[in-house]
CHARMM internal coordinates of N, CA and C (Angstrom, degrees):
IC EDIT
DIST 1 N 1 CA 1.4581
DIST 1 CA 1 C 1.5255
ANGL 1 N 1 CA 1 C 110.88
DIST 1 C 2 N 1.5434
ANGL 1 CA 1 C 2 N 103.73
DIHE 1 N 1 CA 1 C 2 N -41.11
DIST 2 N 2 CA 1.6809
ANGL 1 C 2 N 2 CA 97.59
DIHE 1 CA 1 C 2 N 2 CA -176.76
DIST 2 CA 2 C 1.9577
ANGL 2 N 2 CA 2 C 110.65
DIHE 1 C 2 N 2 CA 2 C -50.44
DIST 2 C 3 N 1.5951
ANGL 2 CA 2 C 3 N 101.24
DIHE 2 N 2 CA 2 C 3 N -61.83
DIST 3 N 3 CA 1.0995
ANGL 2 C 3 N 3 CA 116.74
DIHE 2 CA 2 C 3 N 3 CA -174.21
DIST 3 CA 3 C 1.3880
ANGL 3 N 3 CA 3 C 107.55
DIHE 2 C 3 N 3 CA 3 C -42.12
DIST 3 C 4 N 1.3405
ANGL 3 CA 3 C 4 N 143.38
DIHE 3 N 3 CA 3 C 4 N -12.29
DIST 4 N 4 CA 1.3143
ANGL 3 C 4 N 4 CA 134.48
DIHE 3 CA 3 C 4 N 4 CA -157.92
DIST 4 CA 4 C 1.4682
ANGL 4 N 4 CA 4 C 94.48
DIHE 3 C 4 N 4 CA 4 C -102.63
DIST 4 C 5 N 1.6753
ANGL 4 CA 4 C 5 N 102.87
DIHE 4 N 4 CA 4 C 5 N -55.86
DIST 5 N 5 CA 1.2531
ANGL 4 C 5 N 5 CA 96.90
DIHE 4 CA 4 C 5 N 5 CA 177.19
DIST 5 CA 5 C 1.7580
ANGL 5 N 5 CA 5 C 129.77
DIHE 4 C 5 N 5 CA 5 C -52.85
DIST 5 C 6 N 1.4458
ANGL 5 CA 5 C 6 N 108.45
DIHE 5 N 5 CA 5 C 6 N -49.79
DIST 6 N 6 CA 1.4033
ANGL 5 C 6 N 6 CA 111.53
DIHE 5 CA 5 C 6 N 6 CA 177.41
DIST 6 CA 6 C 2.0717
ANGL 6 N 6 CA 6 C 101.46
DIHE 5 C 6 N 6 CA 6 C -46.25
DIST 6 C 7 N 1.1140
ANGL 6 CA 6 C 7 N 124.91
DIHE 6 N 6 CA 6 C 7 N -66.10
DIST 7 N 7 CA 1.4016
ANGL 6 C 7 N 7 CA 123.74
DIHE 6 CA 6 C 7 N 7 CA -178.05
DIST 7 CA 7 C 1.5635
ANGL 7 N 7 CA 7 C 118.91
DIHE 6 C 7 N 7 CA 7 C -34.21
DIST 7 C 8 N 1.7127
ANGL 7 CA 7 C 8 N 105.41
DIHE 7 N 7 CA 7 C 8 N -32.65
DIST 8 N 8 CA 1.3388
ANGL 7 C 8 N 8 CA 122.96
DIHE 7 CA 7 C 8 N 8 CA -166.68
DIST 8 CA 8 C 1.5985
ANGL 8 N 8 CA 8 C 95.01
DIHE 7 C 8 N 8 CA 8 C -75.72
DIST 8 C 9 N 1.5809
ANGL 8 CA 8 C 9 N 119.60
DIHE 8 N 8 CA 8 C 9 N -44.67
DIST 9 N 9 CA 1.1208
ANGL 8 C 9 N 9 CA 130.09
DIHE 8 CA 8 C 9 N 9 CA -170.97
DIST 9 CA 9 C 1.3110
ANGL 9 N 9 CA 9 C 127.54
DIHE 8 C 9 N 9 CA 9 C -73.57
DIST 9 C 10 N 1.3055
ANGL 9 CA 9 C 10 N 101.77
DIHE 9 N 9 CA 9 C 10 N -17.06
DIST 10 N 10 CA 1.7957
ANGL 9 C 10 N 10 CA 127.24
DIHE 9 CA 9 C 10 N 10 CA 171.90
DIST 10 CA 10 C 1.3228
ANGL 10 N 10 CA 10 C 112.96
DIHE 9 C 10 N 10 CA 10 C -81.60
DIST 10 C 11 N 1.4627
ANGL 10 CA 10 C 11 N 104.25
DIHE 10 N 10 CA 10 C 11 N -60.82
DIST 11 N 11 CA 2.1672
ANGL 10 C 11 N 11 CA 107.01
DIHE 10 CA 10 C 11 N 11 CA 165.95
DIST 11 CA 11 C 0.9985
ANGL 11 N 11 CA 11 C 94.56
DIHE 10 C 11 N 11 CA 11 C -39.40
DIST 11 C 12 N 1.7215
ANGL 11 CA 11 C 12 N 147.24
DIHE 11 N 11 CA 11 C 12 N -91.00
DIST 12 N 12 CA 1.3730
ANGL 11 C 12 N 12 CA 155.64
DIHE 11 CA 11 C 12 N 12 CA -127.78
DIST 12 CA 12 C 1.3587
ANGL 12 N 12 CA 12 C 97.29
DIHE 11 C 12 N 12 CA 12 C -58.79
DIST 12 C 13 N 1.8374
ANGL 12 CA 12 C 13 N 114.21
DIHE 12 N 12 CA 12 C 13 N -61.48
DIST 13 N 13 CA 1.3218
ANGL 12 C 13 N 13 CA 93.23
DIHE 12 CA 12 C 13 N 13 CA -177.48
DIST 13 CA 13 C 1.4150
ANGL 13 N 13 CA 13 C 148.86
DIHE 12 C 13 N 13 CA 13 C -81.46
DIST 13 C 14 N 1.1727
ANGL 13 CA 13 C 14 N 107.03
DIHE 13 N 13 CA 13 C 14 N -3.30
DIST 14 N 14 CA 1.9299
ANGL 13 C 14 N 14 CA 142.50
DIHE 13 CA 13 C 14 N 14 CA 154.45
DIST 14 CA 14 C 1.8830
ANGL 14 N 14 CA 14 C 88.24
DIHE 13 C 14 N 14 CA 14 C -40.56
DIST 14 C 15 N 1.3911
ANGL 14 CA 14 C 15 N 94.23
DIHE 14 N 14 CA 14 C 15 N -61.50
DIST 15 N 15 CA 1.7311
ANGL 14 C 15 N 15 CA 73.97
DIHE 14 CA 14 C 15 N 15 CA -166.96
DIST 15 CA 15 C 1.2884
ANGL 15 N 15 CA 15 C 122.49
DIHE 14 C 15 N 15 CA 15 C -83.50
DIST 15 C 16 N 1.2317
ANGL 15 CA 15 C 16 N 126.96
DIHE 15 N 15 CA 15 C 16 N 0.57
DIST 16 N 16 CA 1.9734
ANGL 15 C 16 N 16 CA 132.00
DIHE 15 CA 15 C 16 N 16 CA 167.22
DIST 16 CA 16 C 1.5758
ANGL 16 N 16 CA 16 C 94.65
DIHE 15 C 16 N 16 CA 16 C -67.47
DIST 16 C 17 N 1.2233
ANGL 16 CA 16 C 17 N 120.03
DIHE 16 N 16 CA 16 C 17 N -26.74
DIST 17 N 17 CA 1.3411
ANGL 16 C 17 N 17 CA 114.59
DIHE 16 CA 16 C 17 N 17 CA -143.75
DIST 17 CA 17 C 1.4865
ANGL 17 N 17 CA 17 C 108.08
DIHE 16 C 17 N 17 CA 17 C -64.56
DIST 17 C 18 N 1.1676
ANGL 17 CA 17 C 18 N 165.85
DIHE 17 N 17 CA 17 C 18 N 151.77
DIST 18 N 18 CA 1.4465
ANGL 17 C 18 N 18 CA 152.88
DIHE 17 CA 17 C 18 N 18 CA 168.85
DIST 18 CA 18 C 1.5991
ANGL 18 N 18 CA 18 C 103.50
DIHE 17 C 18 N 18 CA 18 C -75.67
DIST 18 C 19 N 1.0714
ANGL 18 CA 18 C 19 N 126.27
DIHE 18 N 18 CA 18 C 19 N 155.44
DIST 19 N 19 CA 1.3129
ANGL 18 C 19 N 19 CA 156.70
DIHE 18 CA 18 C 19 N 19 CA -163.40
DIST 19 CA 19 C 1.9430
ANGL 19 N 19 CA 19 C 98.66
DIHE 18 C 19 N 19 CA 19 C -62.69
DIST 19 C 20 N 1.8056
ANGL 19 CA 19 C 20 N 103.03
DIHE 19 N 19 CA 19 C 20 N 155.78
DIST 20 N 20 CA 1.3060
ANGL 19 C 20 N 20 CA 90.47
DIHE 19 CA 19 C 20 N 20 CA -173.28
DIST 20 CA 20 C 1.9423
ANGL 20 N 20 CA 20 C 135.85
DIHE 19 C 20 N 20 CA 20 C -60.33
DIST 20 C 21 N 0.8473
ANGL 20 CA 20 C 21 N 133.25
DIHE 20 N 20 CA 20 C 21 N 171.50
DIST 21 N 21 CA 2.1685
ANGL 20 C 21 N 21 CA 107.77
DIHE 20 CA 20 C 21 N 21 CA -171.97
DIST 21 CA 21 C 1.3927
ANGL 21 N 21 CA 21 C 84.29
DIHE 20 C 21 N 21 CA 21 C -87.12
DIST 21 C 22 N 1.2276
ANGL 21 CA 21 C 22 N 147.52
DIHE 21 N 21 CA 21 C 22 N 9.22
DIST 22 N 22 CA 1.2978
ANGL 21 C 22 N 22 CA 110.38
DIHE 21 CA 21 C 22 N 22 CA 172.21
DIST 22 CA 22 C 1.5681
ANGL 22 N 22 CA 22 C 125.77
DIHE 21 C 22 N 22 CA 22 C -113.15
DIST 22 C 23 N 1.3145
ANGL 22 CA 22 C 23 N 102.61
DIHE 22 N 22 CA 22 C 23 N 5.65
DIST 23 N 23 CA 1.7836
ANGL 22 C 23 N 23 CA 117.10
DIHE 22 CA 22 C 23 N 23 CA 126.58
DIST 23 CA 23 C 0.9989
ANGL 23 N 23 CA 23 C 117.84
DIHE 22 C 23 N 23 CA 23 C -0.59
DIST 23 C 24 N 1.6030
ANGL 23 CA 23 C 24 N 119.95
DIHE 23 N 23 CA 23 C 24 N -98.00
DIST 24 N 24 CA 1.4420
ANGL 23 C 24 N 24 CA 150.73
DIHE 23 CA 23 C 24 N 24 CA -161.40
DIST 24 CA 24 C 1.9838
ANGL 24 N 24 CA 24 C 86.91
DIHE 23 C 24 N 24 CA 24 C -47.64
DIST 24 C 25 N 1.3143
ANGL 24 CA 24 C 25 N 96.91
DIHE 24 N 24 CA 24 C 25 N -73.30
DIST 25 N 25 CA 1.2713
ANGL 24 C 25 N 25 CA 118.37
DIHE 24 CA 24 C 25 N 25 CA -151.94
DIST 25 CA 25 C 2.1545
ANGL 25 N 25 CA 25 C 105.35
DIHE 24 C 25 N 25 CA 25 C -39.11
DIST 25 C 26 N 1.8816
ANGL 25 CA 25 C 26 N 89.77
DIHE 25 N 25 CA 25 C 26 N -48.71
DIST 26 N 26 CA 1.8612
ANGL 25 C 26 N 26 CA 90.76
DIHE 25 CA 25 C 26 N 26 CA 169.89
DIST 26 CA 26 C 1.2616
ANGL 26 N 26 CA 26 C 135.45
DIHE 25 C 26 N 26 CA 26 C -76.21
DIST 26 C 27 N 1.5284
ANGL 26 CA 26 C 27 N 104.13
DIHE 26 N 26 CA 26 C 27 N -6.50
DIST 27 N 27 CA 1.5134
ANGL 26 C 27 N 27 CA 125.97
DIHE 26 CA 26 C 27 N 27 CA -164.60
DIST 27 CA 27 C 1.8342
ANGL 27 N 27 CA 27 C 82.67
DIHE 26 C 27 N 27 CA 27 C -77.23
DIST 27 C 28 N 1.0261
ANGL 27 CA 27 C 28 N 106.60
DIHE 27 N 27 CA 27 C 28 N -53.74
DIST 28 N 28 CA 1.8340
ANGL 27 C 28 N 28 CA 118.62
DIHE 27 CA 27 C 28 N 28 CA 176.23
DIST 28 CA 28 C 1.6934
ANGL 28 N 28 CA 28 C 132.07
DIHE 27 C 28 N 28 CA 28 C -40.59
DIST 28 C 29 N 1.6133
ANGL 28 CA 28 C 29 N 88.94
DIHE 28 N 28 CA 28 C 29 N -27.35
DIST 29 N 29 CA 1.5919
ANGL 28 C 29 N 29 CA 116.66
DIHE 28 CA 28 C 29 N 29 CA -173.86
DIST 29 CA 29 C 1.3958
ANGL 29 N 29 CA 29 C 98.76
DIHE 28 C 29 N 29 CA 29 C -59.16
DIST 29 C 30 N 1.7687
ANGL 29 CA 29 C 30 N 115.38
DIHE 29 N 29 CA 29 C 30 N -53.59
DIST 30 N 30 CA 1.2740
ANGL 29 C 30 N 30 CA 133.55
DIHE 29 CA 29 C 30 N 30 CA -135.61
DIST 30 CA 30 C 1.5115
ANGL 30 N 30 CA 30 C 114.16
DIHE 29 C 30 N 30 CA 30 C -131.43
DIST 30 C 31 N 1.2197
ANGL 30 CA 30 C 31 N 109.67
DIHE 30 N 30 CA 30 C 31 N 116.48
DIST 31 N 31 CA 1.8541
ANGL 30 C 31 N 31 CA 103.55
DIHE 30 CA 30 C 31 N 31 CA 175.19
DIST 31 CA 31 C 1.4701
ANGL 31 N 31 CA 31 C 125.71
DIHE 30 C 31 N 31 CA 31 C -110.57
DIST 31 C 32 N 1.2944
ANGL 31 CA 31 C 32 N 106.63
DIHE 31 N 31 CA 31 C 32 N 166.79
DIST 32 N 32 CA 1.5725
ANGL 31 C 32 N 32 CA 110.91
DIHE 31 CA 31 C 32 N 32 CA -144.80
DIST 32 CA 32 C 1.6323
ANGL 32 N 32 CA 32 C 87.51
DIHE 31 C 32 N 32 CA 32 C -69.87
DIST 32 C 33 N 1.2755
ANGL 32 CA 32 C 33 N 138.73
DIHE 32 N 32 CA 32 C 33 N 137.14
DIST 33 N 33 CA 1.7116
ANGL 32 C 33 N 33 CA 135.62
DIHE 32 CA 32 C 33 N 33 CA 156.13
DIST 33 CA 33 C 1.5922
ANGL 33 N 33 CA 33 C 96.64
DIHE 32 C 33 N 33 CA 33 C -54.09
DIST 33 C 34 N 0.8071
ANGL 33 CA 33 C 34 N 118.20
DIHE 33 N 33 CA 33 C 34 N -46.30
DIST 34 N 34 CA 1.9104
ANGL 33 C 34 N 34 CA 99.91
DIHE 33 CA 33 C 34 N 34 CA -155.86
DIST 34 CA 34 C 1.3844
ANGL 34 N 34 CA 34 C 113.65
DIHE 33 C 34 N 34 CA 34 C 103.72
DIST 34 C 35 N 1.3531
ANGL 34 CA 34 C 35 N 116.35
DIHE 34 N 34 CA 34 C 35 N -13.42
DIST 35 N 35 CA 1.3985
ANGL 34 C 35 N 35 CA 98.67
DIHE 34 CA 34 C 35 N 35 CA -177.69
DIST 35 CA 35 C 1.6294
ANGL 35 N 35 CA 35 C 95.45
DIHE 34 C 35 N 35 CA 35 C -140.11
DIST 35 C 36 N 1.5979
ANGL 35 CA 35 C 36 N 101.97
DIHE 35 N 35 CA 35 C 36 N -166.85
DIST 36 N 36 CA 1.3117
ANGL 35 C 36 N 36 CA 93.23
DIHE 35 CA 35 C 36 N 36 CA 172.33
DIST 36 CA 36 C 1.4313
ANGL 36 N 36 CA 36 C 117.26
DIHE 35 C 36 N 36 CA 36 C -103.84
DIST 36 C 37 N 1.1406
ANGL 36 CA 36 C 37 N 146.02
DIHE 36 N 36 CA 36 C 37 N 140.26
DIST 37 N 37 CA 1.5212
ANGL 36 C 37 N 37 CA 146.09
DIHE 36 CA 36 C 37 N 37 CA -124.90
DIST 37 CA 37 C 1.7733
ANGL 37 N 37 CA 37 C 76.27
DIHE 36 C 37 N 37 CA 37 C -116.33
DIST 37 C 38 N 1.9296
ANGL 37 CA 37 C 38 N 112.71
DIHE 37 N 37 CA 37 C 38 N 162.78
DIST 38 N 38 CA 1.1345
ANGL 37 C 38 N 38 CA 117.27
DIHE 37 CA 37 C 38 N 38 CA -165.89
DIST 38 CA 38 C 1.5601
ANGL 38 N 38 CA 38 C 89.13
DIHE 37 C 38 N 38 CA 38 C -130.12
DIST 38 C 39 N 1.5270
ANGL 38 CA 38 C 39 N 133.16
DIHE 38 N 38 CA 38 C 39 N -178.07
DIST 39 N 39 CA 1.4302
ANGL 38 C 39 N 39 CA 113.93
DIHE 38 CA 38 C 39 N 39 CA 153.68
DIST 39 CA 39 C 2.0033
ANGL 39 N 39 CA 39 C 83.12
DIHE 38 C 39 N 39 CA 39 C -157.66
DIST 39 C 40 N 1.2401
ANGL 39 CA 39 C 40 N 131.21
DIHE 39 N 39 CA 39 C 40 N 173.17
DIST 40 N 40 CA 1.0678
ANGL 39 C 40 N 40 CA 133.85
DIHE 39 CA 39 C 40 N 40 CA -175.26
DIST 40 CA 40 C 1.6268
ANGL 40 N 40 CA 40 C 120.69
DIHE 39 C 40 N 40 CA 40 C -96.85
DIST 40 C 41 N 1.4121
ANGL 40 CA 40 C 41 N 98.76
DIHE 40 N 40 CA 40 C 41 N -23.01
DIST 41 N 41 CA 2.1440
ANGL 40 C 41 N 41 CA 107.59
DIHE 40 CA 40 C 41 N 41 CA -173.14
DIST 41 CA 41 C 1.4722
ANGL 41 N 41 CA 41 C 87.44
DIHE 40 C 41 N 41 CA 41 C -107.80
DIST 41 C 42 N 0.9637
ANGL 41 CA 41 C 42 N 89.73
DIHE 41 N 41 CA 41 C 42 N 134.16
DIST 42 N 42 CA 1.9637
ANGL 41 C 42 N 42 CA 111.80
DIHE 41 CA 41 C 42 N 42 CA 153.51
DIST 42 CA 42 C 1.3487
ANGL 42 N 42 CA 42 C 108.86
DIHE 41 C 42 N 42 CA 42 C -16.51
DIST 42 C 43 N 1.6476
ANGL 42 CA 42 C 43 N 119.40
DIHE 42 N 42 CA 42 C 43 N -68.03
DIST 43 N 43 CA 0.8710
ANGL 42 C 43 N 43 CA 119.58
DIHE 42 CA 42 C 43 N 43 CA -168.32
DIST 43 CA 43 C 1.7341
ANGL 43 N 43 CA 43 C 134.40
DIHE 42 C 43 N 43 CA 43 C -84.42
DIST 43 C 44 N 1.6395
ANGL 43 CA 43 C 44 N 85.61
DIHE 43 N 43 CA 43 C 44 N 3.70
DIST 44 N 44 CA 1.4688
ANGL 43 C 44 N 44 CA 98.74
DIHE 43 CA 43 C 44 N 44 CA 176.35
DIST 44 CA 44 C 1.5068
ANGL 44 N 44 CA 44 C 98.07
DIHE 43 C 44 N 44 CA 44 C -99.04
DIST 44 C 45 N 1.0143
ANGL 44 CA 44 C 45 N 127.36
DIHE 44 N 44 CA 44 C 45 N 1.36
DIST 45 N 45 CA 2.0353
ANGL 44 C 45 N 45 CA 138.24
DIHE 44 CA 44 C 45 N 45 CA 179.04
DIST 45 CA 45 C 1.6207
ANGL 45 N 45 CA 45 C 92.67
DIHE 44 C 45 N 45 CA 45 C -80.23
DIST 45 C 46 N 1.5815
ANGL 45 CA 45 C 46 N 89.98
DIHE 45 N 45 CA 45 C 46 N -61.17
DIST 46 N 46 CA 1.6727
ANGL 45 C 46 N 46 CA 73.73
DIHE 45 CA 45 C 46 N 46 CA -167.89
DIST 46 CA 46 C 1.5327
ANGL 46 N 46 CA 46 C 107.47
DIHE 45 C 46 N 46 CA 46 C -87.38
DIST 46 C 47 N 0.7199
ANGL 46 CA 46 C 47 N 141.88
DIHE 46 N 46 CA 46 C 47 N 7.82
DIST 47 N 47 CA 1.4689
ANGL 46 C 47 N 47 CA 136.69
DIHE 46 CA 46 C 47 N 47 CA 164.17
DIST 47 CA 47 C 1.4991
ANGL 47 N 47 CA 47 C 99.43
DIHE 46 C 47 N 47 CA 47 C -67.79
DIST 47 C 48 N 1.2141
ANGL 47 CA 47 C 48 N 116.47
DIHE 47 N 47 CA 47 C 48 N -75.93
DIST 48 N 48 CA 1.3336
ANGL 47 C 48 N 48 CA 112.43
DIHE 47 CA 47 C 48 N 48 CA 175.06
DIST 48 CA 48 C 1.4664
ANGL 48 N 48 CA 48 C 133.95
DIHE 47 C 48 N 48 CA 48 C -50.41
DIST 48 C 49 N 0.8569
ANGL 48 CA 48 C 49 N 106.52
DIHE 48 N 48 CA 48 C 49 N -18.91
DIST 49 N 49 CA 1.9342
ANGL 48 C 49 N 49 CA 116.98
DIHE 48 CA 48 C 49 N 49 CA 166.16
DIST 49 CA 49 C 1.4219
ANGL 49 N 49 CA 49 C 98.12
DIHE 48 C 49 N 49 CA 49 C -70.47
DIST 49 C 50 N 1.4184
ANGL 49 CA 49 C 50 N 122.68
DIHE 49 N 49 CA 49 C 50 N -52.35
DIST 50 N 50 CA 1.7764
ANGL 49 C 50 N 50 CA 106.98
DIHE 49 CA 49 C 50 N 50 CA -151.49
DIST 50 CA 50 C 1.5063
ANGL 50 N 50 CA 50 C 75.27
DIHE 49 C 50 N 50 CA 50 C -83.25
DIST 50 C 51 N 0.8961
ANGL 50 CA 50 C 51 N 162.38
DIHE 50 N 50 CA 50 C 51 N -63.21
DIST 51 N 51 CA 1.4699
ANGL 50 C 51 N 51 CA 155.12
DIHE 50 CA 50 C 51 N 51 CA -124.49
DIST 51 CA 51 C 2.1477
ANGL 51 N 51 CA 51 C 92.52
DIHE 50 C 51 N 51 CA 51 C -69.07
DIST 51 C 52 N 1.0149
ANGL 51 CA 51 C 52 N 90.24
DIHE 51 N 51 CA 51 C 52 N -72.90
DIST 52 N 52 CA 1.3587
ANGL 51 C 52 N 52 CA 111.26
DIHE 51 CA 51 C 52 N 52 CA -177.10
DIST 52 CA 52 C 1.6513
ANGL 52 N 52 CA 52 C 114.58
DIHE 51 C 52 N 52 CA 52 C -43.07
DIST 52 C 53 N 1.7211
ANGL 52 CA 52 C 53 N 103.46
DIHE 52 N 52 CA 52 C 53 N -42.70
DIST 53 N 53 CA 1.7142
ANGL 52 C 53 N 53 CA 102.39
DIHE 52 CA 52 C 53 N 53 CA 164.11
DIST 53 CA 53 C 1.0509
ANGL 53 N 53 CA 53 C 116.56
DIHE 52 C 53 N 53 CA 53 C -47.52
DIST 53 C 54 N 1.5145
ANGL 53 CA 53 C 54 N 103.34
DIHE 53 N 53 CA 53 C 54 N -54.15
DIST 54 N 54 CA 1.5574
ANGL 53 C 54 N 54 CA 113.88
DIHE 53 CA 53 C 54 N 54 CA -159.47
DIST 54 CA 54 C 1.7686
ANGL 54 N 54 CA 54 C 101.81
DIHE 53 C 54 N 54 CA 54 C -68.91
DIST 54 C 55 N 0.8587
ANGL 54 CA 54 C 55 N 108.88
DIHE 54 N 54 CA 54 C 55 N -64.34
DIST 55 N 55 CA 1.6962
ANGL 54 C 55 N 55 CA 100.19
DIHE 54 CA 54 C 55 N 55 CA -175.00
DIST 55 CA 55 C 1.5476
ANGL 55 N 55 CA 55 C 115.85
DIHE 54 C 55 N 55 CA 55 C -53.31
DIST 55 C 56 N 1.6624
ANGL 55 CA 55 C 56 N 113.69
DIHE 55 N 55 CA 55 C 56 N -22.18
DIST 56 N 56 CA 1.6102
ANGL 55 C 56 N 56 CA 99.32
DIHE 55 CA 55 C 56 N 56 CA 163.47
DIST 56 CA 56 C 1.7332
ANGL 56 N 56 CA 56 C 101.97
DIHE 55 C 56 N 56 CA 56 C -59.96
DIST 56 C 57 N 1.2896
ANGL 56 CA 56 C 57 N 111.02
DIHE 56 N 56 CA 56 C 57 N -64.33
DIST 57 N 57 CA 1.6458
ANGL 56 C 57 N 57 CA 108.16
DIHE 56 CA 56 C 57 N 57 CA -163.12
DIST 57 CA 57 C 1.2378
ANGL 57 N 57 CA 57 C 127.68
DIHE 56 C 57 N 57 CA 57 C -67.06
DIST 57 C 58 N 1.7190
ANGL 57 CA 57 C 58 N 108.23
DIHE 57 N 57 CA 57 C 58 N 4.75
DIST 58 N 58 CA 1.5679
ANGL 57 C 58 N 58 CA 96.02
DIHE 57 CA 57 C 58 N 58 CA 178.99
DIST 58 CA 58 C 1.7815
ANGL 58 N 58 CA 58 C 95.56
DIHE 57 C 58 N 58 CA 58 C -138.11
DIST 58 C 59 N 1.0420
ANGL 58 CA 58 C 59 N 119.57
DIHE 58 N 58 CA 58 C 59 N -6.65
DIST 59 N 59 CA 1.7474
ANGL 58 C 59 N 59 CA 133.19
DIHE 58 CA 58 C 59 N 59 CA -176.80
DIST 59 CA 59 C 1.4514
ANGL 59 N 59 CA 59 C 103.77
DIHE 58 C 59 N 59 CA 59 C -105.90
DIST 59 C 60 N 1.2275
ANGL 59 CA 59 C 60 N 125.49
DIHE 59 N 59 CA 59 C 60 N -18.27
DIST 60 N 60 CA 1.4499
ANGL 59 C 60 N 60 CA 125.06
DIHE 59 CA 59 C 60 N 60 CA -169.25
DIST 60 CA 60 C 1.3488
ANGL 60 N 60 CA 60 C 120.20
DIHE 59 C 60 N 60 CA 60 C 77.67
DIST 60 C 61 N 1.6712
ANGL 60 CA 60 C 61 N 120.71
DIHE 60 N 60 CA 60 C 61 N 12.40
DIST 61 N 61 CA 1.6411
ANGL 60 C 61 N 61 CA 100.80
DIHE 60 CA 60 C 61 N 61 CA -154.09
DIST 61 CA 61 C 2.0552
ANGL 61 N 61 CA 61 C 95.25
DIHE 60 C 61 N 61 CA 61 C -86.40
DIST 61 C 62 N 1.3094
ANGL 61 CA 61 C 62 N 100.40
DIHE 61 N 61 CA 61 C 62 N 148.50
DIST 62 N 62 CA 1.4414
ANGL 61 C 62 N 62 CA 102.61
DIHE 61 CA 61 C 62 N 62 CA 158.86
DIST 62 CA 62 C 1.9112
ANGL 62 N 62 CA 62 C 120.24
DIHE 61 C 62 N 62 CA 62 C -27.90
DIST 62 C 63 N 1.3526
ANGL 62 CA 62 C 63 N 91.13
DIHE 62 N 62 CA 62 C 63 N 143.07
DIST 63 N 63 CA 1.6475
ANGL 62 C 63 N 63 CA 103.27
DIHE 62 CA 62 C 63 N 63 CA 152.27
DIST 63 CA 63 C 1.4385
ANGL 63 N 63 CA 63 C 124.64
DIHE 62 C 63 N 63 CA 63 C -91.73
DIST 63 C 64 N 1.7030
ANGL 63 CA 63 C 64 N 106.00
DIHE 63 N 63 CA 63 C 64 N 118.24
DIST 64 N 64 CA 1.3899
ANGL 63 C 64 N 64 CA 89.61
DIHE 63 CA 63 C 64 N 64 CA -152.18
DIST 64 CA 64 C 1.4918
ANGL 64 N 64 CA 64 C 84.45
DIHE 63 C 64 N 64 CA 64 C -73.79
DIST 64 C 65 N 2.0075
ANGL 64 CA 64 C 65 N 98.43
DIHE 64 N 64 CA 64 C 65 N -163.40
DIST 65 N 65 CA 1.3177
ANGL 64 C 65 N 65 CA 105.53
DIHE 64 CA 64 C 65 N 65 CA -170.71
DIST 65 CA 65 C 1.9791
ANGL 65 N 65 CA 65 C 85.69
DIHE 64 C 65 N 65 CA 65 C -126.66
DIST 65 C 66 N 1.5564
ANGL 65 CA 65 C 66 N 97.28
DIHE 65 N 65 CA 65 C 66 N 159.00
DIST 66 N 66 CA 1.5882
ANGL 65 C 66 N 66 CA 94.74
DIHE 65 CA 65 C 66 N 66 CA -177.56
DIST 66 CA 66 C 1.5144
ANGL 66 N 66 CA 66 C 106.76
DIHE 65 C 66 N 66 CA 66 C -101.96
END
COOR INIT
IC SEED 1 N 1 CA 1 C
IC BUILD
């Protein structure tokens, strides 16, 4: 029983924890365009979509508008 709990107590605090520091540090690399970026292949659409999600939800940048 102990052991379950201590494990239980380790998950929980993994997740209070704030996000890794080198976050901050790439969020810094890169600035928001302002708009919404275009690319011509399929696969440069979605490349650029997840890129662009992700730095709204973890960089803060705006959603652009089309």
């Amino acid at each position: 029983m102990r052991i379950a709990t201590v494990m239980l107590l380790l998950a929980l605090t993994g997740c209070a924890s704030p996000g890794p520091a080198t976050i901050e540090g790439e969020c810094k690399l890169f600035t928001d365009p302002g708009f919404a970026v275009q690319g011509k292949r399929l696969q440069d659409k979605q490349w650029i979509g997840k890129t662009q999600e992700t730095a709204i939800r973890v960089c803060g940048w705006n959603r652009p508008r089309n």
